[in-house]
N, C-alpha and C positions, 0 to 999 in steps of 0.2 A: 386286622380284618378290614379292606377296604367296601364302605358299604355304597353298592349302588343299586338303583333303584329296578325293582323288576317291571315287568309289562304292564298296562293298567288295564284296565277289566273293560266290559264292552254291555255291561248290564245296561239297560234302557232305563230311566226315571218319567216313569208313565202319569204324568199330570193331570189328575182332574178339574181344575181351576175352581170355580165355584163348588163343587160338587161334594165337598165336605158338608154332610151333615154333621159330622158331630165336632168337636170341640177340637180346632185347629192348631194343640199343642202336647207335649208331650214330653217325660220325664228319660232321660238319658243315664242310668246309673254308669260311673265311670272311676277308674283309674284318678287317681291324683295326677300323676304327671302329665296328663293331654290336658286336664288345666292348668297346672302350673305352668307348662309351658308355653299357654296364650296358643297355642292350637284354636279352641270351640271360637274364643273370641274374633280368630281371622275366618274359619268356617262356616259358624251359626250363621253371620248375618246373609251370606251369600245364598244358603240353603234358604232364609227364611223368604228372602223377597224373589227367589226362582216358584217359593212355592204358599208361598203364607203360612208354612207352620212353624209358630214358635217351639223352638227348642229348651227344655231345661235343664242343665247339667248338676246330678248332686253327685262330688268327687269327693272319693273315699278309697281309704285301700280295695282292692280285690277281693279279699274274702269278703270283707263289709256288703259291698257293690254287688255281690252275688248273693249275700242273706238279704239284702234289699228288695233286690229281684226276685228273689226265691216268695219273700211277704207281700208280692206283687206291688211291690211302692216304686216300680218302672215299667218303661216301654219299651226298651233295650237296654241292651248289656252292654257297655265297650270297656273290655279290660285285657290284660295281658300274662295268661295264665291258662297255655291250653290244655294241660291237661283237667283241671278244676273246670273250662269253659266245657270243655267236652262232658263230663262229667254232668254236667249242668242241663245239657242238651239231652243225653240221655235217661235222663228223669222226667222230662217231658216239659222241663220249667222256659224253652227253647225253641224255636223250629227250627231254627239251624244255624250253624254258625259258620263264618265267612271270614278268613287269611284279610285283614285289611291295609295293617302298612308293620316297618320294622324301626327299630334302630337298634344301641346294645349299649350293654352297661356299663360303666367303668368304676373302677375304685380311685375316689382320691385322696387326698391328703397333705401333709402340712408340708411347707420346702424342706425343714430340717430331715423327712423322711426318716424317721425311724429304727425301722425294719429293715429298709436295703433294698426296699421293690420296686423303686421307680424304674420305669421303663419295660418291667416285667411286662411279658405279654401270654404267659403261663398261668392263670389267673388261682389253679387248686395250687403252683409252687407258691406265688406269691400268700395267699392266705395263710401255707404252713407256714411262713415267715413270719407271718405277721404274731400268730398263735406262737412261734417257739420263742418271739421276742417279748411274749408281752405287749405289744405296742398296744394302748388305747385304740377301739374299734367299736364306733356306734352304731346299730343296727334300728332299725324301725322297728322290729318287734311288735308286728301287726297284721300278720297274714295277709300282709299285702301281696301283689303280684312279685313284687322286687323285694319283701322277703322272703317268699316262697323259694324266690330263684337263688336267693341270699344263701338262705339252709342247704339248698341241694349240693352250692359248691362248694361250701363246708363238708358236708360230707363225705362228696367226691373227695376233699384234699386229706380227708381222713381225722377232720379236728370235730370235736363236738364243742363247739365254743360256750354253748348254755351251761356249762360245768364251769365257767369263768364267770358266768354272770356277776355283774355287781363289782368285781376287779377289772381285769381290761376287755371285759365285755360287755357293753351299757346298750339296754335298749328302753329305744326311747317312749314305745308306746307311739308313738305320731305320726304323721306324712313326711313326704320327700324333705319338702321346703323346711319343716321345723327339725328335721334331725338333721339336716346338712347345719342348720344354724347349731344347732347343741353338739355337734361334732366338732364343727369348728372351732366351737368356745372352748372347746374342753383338750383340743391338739390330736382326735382323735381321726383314724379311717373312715372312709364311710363310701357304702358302693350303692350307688346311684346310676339312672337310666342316663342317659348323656342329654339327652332333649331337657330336660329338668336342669343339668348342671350349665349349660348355656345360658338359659335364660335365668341362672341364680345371678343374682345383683350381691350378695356381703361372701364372694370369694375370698379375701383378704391376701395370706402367702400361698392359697391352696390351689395346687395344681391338680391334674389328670395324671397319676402313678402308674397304674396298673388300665392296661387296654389289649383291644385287638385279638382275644383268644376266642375262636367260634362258639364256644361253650358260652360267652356272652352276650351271643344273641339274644334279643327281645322282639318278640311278637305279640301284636295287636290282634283284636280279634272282634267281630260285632254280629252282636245274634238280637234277633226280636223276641220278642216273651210270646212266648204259648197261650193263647185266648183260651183254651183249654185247659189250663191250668189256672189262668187272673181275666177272669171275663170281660175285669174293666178298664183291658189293655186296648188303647187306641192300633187298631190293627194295623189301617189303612195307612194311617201317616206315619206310624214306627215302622212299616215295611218302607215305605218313601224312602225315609232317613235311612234308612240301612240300604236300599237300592242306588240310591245318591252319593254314598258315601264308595261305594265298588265302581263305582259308574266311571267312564271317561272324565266325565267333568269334577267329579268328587274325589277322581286320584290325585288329578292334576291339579287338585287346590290344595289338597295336603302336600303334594313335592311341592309347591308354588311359596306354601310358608317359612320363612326361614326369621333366624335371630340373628345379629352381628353377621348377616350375610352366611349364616352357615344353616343349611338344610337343618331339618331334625327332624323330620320322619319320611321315611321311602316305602313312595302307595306297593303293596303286590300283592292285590286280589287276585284271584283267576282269571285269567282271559278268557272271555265266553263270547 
């Protein structure tokens, strides 16, 4: 699946300059992999001097990110998990939530491969391979976004792999970055958002096996918290950052970041 980047959005980011009265920063619950991938670090600082609001990013899996939000301990949500994000919005913990950028996921694994999936681009064949070989496959194991998406294409491929747990099904409880390292150590699979596997530094023999099936898509998504639900949700400047982020200039810095020269993430807000 060749990923290109859809239209960028045309939301205005309406400035008030001085005119923050209240406290000019704000709590971003997010997704592990937009930080491990050094996303916020090329983003934050450009948002913060177009506008003076400090940004704070605390990255955790998905569900995490959401029961965060939900305890009102943020001012937006960016994670990648819509039907949970929707889910979320209509509980009222939300005022809306907004298509923001994409990439998709891949499974990798060690050269010796295993199972026989390299190259696979069938991602539910490839997992039954993986399941009918045994091969070692480390899973995050944390209601993250990417193991929500993890589970479903287990499913779909018709394996219930939690019935291996603890054999060649090890989850690690973690984030992206420490279970791609405890996969590695141990020769194991492991499926991962691709923006993350770029910017991992201790690949060692481990390549990209398994790619390219649409079902691997991954979607972004960014909703402001409901002052109606967390009163002491900075309104003003978490709609900013959420307007900034769809806007023309907030798509074009997310396509604008890239690793080893290779994009990892493609803005497609709505065009408005």
């Amino acid at each position: 699946m060749q990923m290109k980047p859809f239209g960028a959005a045309t939301v205005a980011l309406l400035l008030a300059g001085g005119a923050w009265a209240q406290d000019q920063s704000i709590i971003v619950q997010s997704t592990t992999s937009t930080a491990n991938s050094g996303l916020y670090d090329y983003l934050l600082p450009i948002f913060q001097d177009k506008t003076g609001i400090q940004v704070n990013v605390v990255a955790v899996g998905t569900g995490q990110a959401i029961k965060n939000t939900e305890n009102c301990d943020g001012d937006v949500l960016l994670v990648h998990a819509k039907p949970s994000e929707e889910k979320f919005v209509e509980a009222g913990f939300g005022t809306a939530r907004t298509d923001l950028m994409y990439n998709d996921f891949v499974i990798v694994g060690p050269e010796g491969d295993p199972a026989g999936v390299g190259g696979m681009d069938d991602v539910q064949g490839a997992m039954g391979k993986i399941a009918e070989a045994g091969a070692l496959f480390a899973s995050r194991g944390d209601d993250s976004g990417t193991h929500k998406k993890e589970m479903a294409l287990w499913s779909d491929s018709g394996v219930d792999p939690t019935a291996a747990s603890g054999d060649w099904y090890r989850e690690t409880g973690s984030g992206m970055g420490a279970t791609l390292n405890a996969g590695i150590g141990m020769g194991a699979y492991v499926m991962t958002d691709r923006a993350t596997w770029i910017s991992f530094d201790n690949k060692q023999d481990y390549a990209i096996q398994v790619e390219g099936d649409e079902d691997m898509f991954n979607q972004y998504g960014v909703i402001p918290v409901n002052p109606e639900k967390c009163p002491s949700v900075n309104v003003d400047a978490a709609q900013s950052f959420a307007d900034w982020l769809v806007s023309d200039e907030g798509q074009a810095a997310i396509a604008a970041y890239k690793v080893a020269d290779q994009q990892l993430f493609f803005p497609n807000a709505p065009e408005n």
